[in-house]
C-alpha positions, -999 to 999 in steps of 0.1 A, spaced: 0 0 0 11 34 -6 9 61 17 15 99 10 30 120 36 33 159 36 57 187 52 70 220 54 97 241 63 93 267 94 82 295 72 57 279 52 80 285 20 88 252 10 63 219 9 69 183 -1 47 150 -4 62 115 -2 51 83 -15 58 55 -1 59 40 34 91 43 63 103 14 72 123 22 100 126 60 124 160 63 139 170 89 163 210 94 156 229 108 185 260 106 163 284 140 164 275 149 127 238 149 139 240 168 170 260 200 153 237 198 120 205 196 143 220 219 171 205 190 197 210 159 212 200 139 180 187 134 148 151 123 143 149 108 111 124 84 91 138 64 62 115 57 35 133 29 7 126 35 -28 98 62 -20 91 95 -41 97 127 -27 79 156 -52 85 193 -38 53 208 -40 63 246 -41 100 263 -27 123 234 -43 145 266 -53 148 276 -20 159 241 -10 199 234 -5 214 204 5 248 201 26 269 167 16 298 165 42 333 161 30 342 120 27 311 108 43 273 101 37 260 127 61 238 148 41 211 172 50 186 194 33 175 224 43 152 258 33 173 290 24 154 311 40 143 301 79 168 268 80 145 242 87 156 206 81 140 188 50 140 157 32 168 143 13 171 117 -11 202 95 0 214 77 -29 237 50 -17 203 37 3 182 44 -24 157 58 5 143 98 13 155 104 47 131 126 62 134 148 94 100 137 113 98 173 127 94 183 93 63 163 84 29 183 89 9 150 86 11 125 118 46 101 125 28 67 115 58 45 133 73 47 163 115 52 169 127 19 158 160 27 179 187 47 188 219 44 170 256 61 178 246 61 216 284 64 221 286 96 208 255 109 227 260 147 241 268 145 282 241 171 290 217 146 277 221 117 297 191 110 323 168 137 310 140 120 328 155 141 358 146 174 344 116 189 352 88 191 326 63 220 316 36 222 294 48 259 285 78 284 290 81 284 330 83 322 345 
């Protein structure tokens, strides 16, 4: 079955559909991950052999290959926000999930590079949680 999938950029410029299903939802705490994401990790879905067709701002859409490696990652122009890329040597769209305006239909399927995970992350079940900016 084929399911389509839609998401934007932060500023509304730039929107994509995907075809195709994701097989697997990794969150990537590896160090190329945390500096292009500015976090603890990645949140990335993988969709094999699926179509990704840029439904208006493909111009303003730029994609950053990393000297010698696969790390790859798209991005709008204009507010920054992380968007799909095609990864050719999977043959699969790697999409950010915080990019997708329609629901995440998997859950994580794991965490990978947990070696490299940023210090200030570990045990964030400690740190208290609010449901808005605290005062």
């Amino acid at each position: 079955m084929t399911i389509k999938h839609s998401g934007s950029c932060l500023c509304g410029r730039v929107k994509y559909a995907l075809v195709g299903d994701f097989q697997s939802f990794f969150l990537c705490y590896c160090t190329r991950c945390q500096k292009d994401t500015g976090s603890a990790h990645a949140a990335n879905l993988f969709a094999k052999g699926s179509t990704l067709n840029w439904l208006q701002g493909e111009s303003y859409v730029s994609t950053y290959l990393h000297p010698n490696t696969l790390h790859a990652k798209s991005f709008c122009q204009h507010c920054g926000s992380a968007l799909p890329t095609y990864a050719h040597s999977i043959n699969s769209v790697v999409v950010p999930a915080g990019s997708l305006d329609s629901p995440v239909p998997i859950a994580p399927t794991a965490k990978i590079f947990e070696d490299s995970c940023a210090n200030w992350s570990k045990n964030l079940h400690r740190v208290p949680g609010y449901k808005k900016l605290p005062k």
